[in-house]
C-alpha positions in Angstrom: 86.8 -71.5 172.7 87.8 -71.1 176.6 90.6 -73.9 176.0 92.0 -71.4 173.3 91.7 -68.5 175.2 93.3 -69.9 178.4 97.5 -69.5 176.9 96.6 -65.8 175.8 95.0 -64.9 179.2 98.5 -67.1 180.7 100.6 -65.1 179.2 99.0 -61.7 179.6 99.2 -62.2 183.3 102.8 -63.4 183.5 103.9 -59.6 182.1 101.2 -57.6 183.6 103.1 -59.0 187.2 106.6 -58.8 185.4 105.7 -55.2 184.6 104.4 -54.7 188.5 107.6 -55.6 190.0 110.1 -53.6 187.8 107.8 -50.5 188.0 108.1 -51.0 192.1 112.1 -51.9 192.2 111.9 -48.6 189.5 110.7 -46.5 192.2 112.7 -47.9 194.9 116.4 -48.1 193.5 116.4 -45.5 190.3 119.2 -46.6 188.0 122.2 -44.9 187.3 122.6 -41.5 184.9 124.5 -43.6 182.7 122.5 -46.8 183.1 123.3 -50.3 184.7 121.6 -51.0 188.0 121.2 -49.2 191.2 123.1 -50.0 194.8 119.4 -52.1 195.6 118.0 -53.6 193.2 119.5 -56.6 194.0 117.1 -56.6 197.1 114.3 -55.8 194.7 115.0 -59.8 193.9 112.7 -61.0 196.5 109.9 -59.1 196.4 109.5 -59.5 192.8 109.8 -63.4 193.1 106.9 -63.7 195.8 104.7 -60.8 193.4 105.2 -63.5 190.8 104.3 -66.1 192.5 100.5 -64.1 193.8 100.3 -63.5 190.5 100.4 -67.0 189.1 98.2 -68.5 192.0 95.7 -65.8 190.9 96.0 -66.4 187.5 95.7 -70.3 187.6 92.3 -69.5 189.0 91.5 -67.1 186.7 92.1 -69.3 184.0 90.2 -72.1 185.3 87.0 -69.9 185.5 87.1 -68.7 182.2 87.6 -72.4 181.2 84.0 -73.3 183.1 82.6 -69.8 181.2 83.9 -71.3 178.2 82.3 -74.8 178.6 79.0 -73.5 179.8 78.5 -70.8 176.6 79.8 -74.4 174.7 77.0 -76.5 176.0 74.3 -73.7 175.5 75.4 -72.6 172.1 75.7 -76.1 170.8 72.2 -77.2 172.2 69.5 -77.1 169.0 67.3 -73.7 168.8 63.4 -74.7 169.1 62.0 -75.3 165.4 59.6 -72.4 164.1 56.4 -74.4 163.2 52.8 -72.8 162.1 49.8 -72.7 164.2 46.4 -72.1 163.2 43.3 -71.3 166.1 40.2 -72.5 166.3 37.3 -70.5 165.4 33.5 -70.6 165.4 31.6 -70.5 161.9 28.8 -71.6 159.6 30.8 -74.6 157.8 28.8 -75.7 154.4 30.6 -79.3 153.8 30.6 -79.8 150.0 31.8 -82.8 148.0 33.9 -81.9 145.1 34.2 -84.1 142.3 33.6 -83.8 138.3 30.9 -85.6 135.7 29.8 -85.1 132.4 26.1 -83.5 130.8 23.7 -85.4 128.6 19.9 -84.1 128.0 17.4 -85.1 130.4 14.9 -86.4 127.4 16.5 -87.1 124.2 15.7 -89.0 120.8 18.1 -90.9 118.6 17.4 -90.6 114.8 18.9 -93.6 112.8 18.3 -94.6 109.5 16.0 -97.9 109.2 16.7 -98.3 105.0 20.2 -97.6 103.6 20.7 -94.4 101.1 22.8 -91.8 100.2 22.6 -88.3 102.0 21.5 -85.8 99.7 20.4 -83.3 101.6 20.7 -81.9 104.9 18.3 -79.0 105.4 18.7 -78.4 109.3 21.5 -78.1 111.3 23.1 -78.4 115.2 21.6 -76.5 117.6 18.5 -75.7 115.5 14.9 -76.3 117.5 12.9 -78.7 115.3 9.2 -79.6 115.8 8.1 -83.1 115.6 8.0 -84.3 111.9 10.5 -81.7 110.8 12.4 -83.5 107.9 16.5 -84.2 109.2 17.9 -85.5 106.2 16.5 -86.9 103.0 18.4 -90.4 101.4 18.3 -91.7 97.5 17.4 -95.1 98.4 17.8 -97.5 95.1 16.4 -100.7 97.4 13.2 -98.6 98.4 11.2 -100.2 95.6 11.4 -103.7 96.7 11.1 -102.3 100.3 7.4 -101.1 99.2 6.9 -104.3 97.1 7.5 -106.3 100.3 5.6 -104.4 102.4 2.6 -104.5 100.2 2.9 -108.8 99.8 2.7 -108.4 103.9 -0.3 -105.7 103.7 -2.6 -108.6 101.4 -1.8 -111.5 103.3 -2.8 -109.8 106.6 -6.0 -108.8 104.8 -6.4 -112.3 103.4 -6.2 -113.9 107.2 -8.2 -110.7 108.9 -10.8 -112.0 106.0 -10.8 -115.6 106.5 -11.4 -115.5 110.4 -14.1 -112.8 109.8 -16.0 -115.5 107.7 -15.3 -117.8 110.3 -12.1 -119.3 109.9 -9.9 -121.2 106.7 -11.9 -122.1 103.9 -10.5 -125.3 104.0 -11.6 -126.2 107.5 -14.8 -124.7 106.7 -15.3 -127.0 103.5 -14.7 -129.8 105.2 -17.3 -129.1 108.3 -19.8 -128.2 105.9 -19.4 -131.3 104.0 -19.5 -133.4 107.4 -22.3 -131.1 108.2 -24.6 -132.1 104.4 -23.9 -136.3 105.5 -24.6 -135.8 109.6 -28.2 -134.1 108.5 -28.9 -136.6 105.6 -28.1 -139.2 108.3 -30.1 -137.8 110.9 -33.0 -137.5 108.4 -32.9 -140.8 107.8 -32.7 -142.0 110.9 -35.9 -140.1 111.9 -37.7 -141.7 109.2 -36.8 -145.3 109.9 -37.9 -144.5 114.3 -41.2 -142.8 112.7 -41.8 -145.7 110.5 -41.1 -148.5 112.9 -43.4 -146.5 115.7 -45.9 -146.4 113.6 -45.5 -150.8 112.8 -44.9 -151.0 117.0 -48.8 -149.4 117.1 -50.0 -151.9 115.1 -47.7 -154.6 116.7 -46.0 -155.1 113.3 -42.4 -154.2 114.9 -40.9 -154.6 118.4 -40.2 -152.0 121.4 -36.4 -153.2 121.0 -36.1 -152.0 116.9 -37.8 -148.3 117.9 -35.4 -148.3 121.0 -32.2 -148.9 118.4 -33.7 -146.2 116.0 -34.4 -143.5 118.5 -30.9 -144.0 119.5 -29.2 -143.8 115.7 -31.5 -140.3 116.1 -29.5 -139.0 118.5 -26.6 -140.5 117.6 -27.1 -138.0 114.6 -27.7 -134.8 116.1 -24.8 -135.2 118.7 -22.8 -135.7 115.8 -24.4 -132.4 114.1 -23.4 -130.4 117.6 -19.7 -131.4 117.3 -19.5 -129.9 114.1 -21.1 -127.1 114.7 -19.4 -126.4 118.2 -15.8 -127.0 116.0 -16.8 -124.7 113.6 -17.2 -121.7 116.1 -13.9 -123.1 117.5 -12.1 -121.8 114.6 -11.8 -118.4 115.4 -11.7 -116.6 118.5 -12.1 -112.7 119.6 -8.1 -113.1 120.2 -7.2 -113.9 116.6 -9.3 -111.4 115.4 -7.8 -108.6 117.6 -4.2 -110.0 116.4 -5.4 -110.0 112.8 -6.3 -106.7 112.9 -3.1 -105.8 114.5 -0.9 -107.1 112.0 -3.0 -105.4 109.2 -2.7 -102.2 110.2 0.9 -102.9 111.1 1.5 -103.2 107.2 -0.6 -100.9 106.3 1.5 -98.5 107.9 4.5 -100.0 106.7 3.4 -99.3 103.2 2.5 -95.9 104.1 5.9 -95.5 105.2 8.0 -97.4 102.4 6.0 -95.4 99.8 6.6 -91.9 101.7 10.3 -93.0 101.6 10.3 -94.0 98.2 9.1 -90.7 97.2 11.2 -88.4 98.8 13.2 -90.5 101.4 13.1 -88.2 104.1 14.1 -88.9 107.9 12.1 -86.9 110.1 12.3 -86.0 113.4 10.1 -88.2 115.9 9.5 -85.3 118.9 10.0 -81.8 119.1 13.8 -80.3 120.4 17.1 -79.3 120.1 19.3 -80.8 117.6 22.9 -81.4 119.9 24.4 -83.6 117.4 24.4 -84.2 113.6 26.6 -86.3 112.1 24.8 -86.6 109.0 26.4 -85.3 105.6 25.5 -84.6 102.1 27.3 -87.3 100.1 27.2 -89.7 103.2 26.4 -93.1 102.1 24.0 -94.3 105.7 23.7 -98.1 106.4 20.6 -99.3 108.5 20.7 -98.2 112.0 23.6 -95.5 111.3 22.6 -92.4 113.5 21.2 -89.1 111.8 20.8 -86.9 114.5 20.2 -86.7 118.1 17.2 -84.3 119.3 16.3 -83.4 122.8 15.4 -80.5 125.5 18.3 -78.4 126.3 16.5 -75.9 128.9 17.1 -78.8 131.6 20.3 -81.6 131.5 21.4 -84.4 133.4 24.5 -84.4 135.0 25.9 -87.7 135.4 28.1 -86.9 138.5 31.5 -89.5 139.4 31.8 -90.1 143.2 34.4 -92.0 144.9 33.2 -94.7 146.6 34.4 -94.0 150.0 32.2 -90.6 149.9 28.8 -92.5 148.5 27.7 -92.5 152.0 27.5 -88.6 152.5 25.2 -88.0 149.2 21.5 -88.0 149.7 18.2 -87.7 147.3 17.4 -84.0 146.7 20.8 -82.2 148.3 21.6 -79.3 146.5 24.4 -79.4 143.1 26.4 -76.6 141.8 27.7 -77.0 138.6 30.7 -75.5 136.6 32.5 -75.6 133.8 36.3 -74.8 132.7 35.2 -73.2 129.8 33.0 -70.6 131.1 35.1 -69.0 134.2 32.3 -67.2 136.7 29.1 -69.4 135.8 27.0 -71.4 137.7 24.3 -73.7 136.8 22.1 -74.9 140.2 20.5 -78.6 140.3 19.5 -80.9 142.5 20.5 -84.9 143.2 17.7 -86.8 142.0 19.1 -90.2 141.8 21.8 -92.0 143.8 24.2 -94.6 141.9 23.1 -98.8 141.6 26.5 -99.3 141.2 29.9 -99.0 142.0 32.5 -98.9 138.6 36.0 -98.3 137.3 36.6 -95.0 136.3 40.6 -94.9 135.3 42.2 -95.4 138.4 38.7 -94.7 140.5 35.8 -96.7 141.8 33.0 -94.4 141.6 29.4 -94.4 141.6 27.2 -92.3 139.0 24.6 -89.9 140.8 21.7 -88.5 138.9 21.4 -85.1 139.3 19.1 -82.2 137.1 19.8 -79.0 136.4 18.0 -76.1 134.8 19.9 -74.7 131.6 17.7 -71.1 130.4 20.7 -70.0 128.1 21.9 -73.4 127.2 25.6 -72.2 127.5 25.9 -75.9 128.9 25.8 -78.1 125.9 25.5 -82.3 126.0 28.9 -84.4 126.5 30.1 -81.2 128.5 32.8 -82.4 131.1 32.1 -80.3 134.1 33.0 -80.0 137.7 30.6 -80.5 140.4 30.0 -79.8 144.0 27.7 -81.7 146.2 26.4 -79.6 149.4 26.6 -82.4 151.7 25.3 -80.5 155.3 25.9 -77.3 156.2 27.0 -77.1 160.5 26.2 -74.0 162.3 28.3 -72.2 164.9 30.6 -74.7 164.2 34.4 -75.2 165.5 36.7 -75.4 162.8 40.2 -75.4 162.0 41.9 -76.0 158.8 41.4 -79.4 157.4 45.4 -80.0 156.9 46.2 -79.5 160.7 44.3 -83.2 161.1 46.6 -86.1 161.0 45.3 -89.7 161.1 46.9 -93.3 161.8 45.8 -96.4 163.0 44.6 -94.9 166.6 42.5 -92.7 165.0 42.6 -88.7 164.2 44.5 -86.6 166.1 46.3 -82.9 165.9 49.3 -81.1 167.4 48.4 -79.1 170.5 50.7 -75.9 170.9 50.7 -76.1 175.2 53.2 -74.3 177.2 56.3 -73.9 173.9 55.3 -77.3 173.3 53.0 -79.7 170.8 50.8 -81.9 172.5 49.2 -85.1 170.6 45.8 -84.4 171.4 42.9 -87.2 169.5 39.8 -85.4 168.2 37.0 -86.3 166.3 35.9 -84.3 163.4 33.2 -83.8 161.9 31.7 -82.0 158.4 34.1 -80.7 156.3 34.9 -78.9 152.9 37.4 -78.2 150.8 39.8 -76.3 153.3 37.9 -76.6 156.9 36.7 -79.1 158.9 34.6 -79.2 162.2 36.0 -80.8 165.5 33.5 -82.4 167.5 35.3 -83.4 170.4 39.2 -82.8 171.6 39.4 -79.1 171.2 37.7 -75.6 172.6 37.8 -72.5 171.1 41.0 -70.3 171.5 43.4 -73.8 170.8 46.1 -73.4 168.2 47.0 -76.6 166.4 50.2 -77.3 164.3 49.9 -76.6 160.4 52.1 -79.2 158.5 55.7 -78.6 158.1 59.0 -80.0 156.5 60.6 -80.4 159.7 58.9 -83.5 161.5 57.4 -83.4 165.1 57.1 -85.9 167.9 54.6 -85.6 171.1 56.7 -83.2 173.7 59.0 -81.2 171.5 59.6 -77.9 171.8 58.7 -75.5 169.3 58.5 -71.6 168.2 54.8 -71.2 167.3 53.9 -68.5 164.3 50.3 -67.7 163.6 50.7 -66.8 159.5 
């Protein structure tokens, strides 16, 4: 701009001095009446000449100053204006650190109803979200193959009475025949065998037999009743208090599966095995149900389980018993309140996450939250008093640690800190910061340690 300037300001001088010396040779020597020059303005010359050459000295100097002006407003115009960059200060508040994250509701006691026989639905007399009490028919199912059902269970019904029998008389008939027969011979032997040791006692009185023959039949005596022992000891053997107890078992076990098959041949109803809610019932008339095909699920709906999905790197904050605030997209503006009653076993994949499941219960009085609910969920983690905060996007980290920008003196200042609890917008500095200190918000323009900068508090 001055290099511009400096022919203008040149040439501006040159007839500001040319107009100088004709006004002064003007005032000297006045021309003629009828123009042309007067008798002295030749000697007019001179004076001019050395005018000019002030003039020129003057305005070299001039020009040489507005040149330095000119490169000075250069330098200072062209230097870079200090960025404007947001600050926030720190303040002093209660800070509750939460843990956001999302999970899904189930019922806290529940009861699958399946179908044990296969059938056809043909009727449904309940339906979803109904309270049931326990025994309340579900569903009721034609069931063709019922009859041989019955028929099987009442074959296993008389041959658990038939063995229940047998060790009540003291075990199989057949081992008992055959004791009983060794029993009849051991006694008719042992009789006999007392007769001949009487007999040859008797001869030994009269010295008719020797010491040596009554010896050998005293021992054939007892050689008989040890042998009556062992079968009687074998014959208690055959049944014990156990078998008994087992026997009895597996006759009432049929007995009750009769009771069943017949009550399902009759009317082949599926009832409901505890009182509830009924959350889901995918039972329909005109469904054809194979074994194990679910009827309905019932359960208590007043309190749920939340199955709650945290990331692995926050498991460590969560604790037994911290307080759980529920909500859910659907309802806008309602709350449900629980507690963590179980932390996760393990760590899985959840799409792209690793997370653990935490257990928590809630209660649910108007059962606006139903089962398989996807919900959100915030974990109250600890709750810091008269704590220092600042906004949880003014901390940066790398591999030295944490850190913020200071604002000192029109300037940003790396400054390492260590924070502390946090939620979703605030977190607590322990160390590196006192109250009153601004810190740099992020921005698009980036900053290095030093820089100058235009602070704004928004």
């Amino acid at each position: 701009m001055g290099l511009r300037a400096a022919p203008r300001a040149r040439r501006a001088g040159t007839a500001v001095a040319r107009a100088m010396g004709a006004a002064l040779c003007r005032r000297h020597h006045p021309p003629l009446r009828f123009g042309g020059r007067g008798p002295g303005a030749a000697a007019c010359a001179p004076l001019v000449r050395r005018k000019d050459g002030n003039h020129a000295l003057r305005k070299r100097w001039l020009l040489l100053l507005i040149a330095v002006v000119a490169l000075i407003l250069y330098f200072i115009l062209r230097r870079p204006s200090a960025p404007t960059v947001s600050f926030a200060r720190t303040h002093r508040e209660t800070l509750v650190s939460t843990l956001p994250t999302n999970g899904k509701v189930e019922p806290l006691e529940w009861q699958a109803v399946r179908v044990a026989t296969p059938g056809v639905v043909v009727k449904v007399p309940v339906h979803e979200g109904q309270d049931v009490r326990r025994g309340v028919v579900l569903a009721q199912l034609s069931a063709p193959g019922m009859a041989d059902t019955l028929h099987a269970a009442e074959a296993r019904q008389a041959e658990a009475q038939s063995q229940l029998q047998g060790l009540q008389a003291g075990g199989r008939t057949s081992d008992l025949t055959d004791i009983a027969s060794s029993l009849d011979r051991a006694r008719v032997t042992h009789d006999e065998a007392v007769r001949e040791y009487n007999s040859l006692k008797r001869l030994l009185d009269k010295q008719a037999a020797t010491a040596i023959e009554v010896e050998i039949a005293a021992q054939k005596v007892r050689a008989a009743e040890l042998q009556i022992q062992s079968l009687q000891a074998r014959r208690k053997s055959l049944v014990g208090s156990t078998d008994l107890s087992a026997a009895d078992a597996r006759l009432r076990e049929a007995a009750a599966n009769v009771q069943q098959a017949r009550e399902h041949l009759g009317e082949g109803r599926i009832v409901s095995p505890v009182a509830g809610s009924i959350y889901s019932l995918p039972a329909r008339v005109g469904m054809y149900l194979n074994a194990g095909d679910l009827v309905a699920n019932v359960g208590t709906l007043d309190r749920l389980r939340v199955r709650v999905y945290v990331d692995e790197p926050e498991l460590g904050r969560v604790q037994v018993s911290q307080p759980v605030r529920i909500t859910w997209d659907a309802l806008p503006g309602h709350e449900w309140q629980g507690t963590v009653e179980r932390k996760p076993t393990e760590v899985m994949p959840l799409g792209t996450r690793q997370v653990g499941e935490v257990q928590c219960s809630i209660e649910n009085p108007e059962r606006l939250l139903v089962p398989g609910t996807n919900i959100n969920a915030e974990i109250r983690t600890s709750v810091a008093e008269h704590a220092l905060t600042i906004p949880k996007t003014a901390i940066r980290r790398d591999a030295a640690g944490f850190w913020v920008f200071l604002l000192k003196d029109g300037r940003v200042q790396r400054r390492n800190v260590r924070p502390g609890p946090s939620n979703v917008t605030r977190a607590s500095i322990l160390d590196g910061l006192k109250d009153g200190d601004a810190v740099a918000l992020p921005n698009d323009q980036p900053l290095k340690d030093g820089d100058r900068v235009t602070p704004v508090f928004p």
